[in-house]
GUZAMI-818380 format. One record per atom (N, C-alpha, C): residue number from 1; residue in one letter; atom name; z, x, y. Coordinates in pm, 1 decimal. Layout:
N
dovex rotor lumdo up east north
NUM A CA Z X Y;
...
This chain:
128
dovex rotor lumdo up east north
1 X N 14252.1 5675.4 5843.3;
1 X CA 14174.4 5750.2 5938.8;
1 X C 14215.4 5704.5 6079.8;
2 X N 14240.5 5773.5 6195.4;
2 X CA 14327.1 5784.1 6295.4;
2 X C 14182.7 5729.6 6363.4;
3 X N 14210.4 5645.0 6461.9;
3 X CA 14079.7 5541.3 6561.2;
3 X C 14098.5 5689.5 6660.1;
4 X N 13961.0 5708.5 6697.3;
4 X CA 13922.8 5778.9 6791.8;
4 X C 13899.9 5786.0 6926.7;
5 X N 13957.5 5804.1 7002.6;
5 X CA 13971.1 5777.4 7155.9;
5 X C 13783.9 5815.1 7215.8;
6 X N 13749.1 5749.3 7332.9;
6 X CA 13645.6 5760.5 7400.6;
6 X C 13664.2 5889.2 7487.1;
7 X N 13550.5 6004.8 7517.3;
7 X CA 13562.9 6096.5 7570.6;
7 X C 13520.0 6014.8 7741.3;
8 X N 13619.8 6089.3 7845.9;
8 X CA 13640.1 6024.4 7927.6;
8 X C 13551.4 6038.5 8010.4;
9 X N 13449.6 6130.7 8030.6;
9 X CA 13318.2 6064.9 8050.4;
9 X C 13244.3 5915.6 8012.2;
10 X N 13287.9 5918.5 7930.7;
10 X CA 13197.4 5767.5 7849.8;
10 X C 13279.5 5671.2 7962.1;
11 X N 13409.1 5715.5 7962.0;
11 X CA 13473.5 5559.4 7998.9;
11 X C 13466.1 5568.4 8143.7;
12 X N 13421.1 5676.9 8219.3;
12 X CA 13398.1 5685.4 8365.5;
12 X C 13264.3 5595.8 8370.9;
13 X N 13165.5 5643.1 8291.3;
13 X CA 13039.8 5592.7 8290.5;
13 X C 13034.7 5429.4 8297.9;
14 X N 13144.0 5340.2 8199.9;
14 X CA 13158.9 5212.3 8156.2;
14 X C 13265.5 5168.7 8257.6;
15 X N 13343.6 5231.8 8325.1;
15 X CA 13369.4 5174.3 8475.2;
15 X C 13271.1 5155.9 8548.0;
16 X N 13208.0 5252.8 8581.9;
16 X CA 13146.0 5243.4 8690.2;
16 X C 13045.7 5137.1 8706.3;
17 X N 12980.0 5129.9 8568.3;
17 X CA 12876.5 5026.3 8559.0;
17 X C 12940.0 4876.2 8591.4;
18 X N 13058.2 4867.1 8519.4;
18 X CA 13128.6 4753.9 8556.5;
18 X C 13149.1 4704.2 8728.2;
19 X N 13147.5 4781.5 8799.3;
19 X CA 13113.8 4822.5 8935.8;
19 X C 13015.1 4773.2 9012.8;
20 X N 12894.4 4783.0 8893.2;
20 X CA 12727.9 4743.4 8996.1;
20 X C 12751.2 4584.4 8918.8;
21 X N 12798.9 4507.1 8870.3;
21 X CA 12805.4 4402.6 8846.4;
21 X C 12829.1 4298.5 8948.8;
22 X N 12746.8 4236.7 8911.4;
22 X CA 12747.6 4103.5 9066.3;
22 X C 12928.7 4071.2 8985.3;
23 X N 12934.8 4013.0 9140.7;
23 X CA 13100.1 3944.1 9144.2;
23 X C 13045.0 3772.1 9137.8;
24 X N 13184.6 3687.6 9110.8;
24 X CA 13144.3 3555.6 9123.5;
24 X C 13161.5 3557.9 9282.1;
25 X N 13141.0 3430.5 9343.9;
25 X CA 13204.6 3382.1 9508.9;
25 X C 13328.8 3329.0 9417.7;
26 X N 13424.5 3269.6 9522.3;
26 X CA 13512.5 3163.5 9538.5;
26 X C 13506.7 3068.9 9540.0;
27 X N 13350.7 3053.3 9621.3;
27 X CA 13330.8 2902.1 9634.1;
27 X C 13280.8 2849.2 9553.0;
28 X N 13208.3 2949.1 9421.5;
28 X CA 13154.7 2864.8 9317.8;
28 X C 13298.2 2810.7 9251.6;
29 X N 13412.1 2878.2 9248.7;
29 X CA 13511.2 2792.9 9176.5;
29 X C 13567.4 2670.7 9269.0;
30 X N 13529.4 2629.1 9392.4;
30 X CA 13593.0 2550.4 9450.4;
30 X C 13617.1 2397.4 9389.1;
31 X N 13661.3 2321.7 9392.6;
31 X CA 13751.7 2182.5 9302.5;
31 X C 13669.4 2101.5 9434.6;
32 X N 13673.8 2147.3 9538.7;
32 X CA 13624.7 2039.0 9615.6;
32 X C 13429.0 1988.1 9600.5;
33 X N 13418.1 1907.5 9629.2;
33 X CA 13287.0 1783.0 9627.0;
33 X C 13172.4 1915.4 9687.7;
34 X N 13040.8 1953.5 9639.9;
34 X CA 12979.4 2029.9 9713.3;
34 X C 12885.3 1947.0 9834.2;
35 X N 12902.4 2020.3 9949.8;
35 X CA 12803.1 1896.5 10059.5;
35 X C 12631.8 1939.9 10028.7;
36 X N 12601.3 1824.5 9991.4;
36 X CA 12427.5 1857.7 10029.8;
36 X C 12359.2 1958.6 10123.2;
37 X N 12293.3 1996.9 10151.4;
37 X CA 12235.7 2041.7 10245.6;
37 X C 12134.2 1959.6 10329.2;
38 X N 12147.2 2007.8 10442.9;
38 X CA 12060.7 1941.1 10495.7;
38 X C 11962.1 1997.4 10588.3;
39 X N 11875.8 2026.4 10641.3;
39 X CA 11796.5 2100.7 10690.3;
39 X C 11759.7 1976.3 10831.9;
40 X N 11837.7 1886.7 10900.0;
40 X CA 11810.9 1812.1 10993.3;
40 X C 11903.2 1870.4 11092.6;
41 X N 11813.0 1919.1 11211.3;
41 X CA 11879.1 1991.7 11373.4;
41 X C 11984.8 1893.1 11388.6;
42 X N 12057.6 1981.4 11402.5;
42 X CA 12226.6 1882.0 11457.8;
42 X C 12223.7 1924.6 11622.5;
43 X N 12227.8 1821.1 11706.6;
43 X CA 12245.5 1836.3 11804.6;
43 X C 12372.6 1895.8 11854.9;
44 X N 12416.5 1984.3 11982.4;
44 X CA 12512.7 2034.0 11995.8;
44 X C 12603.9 1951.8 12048.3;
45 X N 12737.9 1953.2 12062.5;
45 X CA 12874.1 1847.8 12053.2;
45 X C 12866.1 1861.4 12188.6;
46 X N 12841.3 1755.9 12248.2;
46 X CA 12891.8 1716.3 12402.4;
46 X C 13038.7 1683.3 12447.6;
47 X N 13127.6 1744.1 12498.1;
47 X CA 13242.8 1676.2 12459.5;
47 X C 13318.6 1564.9 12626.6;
48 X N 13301.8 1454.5 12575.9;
48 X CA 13281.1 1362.0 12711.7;
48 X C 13490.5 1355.7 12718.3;
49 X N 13569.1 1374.4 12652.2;
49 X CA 13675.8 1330.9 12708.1;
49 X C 13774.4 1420.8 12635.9;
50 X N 13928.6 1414.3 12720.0;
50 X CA 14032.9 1507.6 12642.0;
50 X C 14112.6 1467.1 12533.2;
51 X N 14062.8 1344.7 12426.4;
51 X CA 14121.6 1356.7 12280.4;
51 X C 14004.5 1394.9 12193.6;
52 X N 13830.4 1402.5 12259.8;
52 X CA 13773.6 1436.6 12181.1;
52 X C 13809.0 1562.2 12181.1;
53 X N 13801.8 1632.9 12283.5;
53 X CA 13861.1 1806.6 12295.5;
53 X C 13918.9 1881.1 12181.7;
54 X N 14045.4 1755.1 12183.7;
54 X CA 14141.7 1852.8 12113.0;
54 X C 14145.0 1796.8 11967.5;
55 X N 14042.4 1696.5 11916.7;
55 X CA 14010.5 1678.1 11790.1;
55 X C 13939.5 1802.3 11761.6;
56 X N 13815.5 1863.7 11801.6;
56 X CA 13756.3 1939.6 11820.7;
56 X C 13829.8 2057.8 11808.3;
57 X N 13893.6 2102.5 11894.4;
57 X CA 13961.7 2209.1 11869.7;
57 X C 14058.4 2226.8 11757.0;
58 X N 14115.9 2121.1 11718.0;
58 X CA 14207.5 2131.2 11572.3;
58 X C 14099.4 2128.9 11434.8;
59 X N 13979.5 2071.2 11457.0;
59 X CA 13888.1 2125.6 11357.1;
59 X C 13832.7 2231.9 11315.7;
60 X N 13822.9 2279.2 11436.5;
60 X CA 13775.1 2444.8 11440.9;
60 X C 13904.3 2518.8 11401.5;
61 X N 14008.7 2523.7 11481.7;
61 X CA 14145.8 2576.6 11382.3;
61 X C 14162.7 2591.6 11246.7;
62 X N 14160.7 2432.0 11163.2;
62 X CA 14190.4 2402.4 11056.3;
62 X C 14058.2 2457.1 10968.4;
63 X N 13913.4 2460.2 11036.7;
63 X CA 13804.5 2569.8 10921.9;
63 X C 13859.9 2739.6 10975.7;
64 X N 13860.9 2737.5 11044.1;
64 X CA 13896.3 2890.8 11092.4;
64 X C 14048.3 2931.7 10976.4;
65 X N 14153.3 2876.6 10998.8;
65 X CA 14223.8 2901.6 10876.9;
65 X C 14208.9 2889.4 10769.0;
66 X N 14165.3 2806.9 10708.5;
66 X CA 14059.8 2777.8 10545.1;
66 X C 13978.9 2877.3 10517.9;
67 X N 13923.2 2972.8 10640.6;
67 X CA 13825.2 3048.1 10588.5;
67 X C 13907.9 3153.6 10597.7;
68 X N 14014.8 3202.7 10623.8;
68 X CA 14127.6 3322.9 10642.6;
68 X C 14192.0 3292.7 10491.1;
69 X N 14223.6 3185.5 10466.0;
69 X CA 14332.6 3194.5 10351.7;
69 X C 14183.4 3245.6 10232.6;
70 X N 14090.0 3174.7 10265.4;
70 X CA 13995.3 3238.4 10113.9;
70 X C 13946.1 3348.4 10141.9;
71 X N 13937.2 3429.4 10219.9;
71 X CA 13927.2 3535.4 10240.5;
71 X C 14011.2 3665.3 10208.1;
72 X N 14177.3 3625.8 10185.3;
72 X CA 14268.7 3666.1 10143.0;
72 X C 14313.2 3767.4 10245.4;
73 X N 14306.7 3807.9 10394.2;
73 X CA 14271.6 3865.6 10448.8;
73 X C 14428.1 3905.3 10544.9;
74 X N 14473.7 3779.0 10520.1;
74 X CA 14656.4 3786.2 10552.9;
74 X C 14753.5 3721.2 10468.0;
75 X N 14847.0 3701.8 10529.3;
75 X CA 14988.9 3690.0 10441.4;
75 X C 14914.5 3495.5 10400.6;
76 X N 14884.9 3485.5 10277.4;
76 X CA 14846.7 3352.5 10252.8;
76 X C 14942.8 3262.3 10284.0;
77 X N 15075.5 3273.7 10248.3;
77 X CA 15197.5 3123.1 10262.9;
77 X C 15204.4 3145.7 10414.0;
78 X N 15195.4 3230.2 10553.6;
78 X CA 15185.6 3219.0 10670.3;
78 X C 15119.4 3115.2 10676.4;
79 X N 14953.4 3105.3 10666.2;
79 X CA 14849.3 3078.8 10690.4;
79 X C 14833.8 2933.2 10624.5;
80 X N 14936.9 2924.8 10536.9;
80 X CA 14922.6 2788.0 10481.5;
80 X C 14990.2 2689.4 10563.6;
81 X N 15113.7 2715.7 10606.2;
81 X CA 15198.2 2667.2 10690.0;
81 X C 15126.0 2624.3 10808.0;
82 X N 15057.2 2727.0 10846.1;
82 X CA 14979.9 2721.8 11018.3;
82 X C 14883.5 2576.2 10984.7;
83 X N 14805.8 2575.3 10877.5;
83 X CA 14722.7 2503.4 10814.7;
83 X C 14747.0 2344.8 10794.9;
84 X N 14863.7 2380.9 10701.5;
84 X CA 14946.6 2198.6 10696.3;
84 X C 14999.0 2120.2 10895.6;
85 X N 15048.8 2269.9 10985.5;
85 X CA 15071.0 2215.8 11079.5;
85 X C 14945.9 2181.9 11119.2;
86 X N 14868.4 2253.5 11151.4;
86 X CA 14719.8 2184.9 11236.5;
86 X C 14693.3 2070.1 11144.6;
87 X N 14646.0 2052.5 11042.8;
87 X CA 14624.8 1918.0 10969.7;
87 X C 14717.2 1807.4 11051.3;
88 X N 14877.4 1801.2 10980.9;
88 X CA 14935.0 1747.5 11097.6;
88 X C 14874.5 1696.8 11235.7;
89 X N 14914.5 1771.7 11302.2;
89 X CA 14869.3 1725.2 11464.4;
89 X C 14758.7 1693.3 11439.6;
90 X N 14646.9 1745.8 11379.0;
90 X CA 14498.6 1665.4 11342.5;
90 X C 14519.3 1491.9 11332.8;
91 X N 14580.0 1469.7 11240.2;
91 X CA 14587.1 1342.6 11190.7;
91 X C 14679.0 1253.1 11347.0;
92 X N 14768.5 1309.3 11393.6;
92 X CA 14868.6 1241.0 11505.6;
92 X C 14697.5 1212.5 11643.5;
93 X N 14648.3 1307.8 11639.4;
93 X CA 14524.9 1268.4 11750.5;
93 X C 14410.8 1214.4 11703.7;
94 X N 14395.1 1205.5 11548.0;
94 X CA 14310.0 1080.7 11494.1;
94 X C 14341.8 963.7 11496.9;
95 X N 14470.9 936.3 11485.2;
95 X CA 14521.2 809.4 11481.9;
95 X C 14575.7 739.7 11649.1;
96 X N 14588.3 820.0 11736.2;
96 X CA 14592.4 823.7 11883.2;
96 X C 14416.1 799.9 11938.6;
97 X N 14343.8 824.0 11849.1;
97 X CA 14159.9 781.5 11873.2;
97 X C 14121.1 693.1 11795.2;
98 X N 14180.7 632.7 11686.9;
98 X CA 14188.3 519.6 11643.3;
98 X C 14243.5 407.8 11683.6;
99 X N 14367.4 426.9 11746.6;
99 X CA 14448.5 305.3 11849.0;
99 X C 14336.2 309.0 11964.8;
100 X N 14326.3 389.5 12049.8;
100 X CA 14219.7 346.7 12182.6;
100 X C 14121.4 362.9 12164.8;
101 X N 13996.5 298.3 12271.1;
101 X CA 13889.3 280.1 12225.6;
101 X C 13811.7 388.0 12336.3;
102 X N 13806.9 567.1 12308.2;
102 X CA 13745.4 612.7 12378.1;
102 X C 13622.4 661.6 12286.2;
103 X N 13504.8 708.1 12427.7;
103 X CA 13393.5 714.3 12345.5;
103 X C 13370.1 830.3 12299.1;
104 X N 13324.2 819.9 12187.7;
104 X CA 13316.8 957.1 12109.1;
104 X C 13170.4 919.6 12056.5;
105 X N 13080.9 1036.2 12053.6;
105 X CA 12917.2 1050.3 11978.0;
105 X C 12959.4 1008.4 11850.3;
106 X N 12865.9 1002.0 11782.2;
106 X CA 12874.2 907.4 11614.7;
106 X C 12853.0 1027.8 11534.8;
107 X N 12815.7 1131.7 11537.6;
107 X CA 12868.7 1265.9 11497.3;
107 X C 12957.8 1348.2 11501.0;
108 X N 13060.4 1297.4 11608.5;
108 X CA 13183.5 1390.2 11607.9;
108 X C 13255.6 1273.3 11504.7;
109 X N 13227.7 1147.4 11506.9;
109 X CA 13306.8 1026.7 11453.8;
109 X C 13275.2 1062.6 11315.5;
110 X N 13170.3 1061.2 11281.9;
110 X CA 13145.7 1125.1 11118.2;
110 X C 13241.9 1236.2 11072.1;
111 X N 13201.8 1335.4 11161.4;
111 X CA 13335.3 1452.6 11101.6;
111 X C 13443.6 1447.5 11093.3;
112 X N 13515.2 1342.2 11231.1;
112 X CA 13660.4 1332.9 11256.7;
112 X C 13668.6 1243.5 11139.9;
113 X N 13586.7 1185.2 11059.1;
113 X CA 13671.6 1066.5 10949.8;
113 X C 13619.5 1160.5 10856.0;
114 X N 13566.7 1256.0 10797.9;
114 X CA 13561.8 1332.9 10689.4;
114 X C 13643.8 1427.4 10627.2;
115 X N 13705.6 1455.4 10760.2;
115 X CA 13843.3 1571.2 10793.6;
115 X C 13932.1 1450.9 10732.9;
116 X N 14005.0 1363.5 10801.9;
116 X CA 14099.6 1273.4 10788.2;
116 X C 14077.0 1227.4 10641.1;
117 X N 13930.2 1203.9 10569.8;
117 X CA 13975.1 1139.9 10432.1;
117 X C 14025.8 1272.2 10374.1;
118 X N 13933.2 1383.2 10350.0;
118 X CA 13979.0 1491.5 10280.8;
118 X C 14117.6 1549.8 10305.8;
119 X N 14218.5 1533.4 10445.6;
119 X CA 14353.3 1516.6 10444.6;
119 X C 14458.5 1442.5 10376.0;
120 X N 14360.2 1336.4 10407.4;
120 X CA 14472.9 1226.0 10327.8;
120 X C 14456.4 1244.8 10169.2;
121 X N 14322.7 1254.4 10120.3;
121 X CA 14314.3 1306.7 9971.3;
121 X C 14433.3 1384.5 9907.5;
122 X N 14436.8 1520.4 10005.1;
122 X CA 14513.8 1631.4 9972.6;
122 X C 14670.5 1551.5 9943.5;
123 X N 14707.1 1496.0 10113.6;
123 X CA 14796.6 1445.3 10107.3;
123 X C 14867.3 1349.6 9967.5;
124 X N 14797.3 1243.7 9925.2;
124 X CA 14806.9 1147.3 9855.9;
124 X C 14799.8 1208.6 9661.5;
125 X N 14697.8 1369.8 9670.9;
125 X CA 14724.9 1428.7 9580.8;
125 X C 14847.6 1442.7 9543.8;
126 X N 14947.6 1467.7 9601.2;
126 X CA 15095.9 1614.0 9628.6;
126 X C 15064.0 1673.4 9682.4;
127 X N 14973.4 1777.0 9727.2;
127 X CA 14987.1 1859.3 9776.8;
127 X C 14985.3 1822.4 9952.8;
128 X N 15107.0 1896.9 9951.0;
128 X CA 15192.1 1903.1 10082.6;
128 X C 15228.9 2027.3 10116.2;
């Protein structure tokens, strides 16, 4: 007896439904550590000197591209490249704020060493 094909109504119907189905995120598959939440006012970043600046500014770069590549939104191996370079120079002006002793708030110091372990992680993984 010859299997019977679905009249293609049915299978419009069983797309479509497939359709109203929640999607997963991305970020539930993420490999990385999830951060707590925290519900404590973060004061806004004062920025007293020009290596905090441009720590600052290569952080915002380096989430601003992280959130482009998972977004899928451009050419991904561009965006990776741009990514490993800002990391880069990230790390050359962490370690240029680690040799001198300028003052930085104890909240930008928290982030700037959270960035740098999770670099070096990557780094020390392979992935390069």
């Amino acid at each position: 007896m010859p299997e019977q094909r679905e009249k293609t109504i049915d299978v419009l119907r069983r797309l479509k439904a497939q359709e109203d189905k929640p999607k997963p995120n991305l970020e539930s598959y993420s490999f990385s550590t999830p951060k707590p939440k925290t519900f404590i006012k973060q004061e806004p970043v004062q920025i007293i000197n020009i290596p905090q600046r441009n720590v600052e500014n290569l952080m915002h770069k380096i989430e601003e591209l992280e959130r482009k590549m998972k977004s899928g939104s451009n050419s991904y191996f561009n965006l990776y490249y741009d990514l490993r370079n800002a990391e880069q120079n990230f790390m050359k002006e962490f370690e240029r704020i680690k040799r001198s002793s300028f003052q930085i708030p104890e909240t930008t110091t928290k982030r700037i060493n959270e960035r740098a372990n999770m670099i070096q992680k990557k780094t020390s993984m392979g992935v390069k």
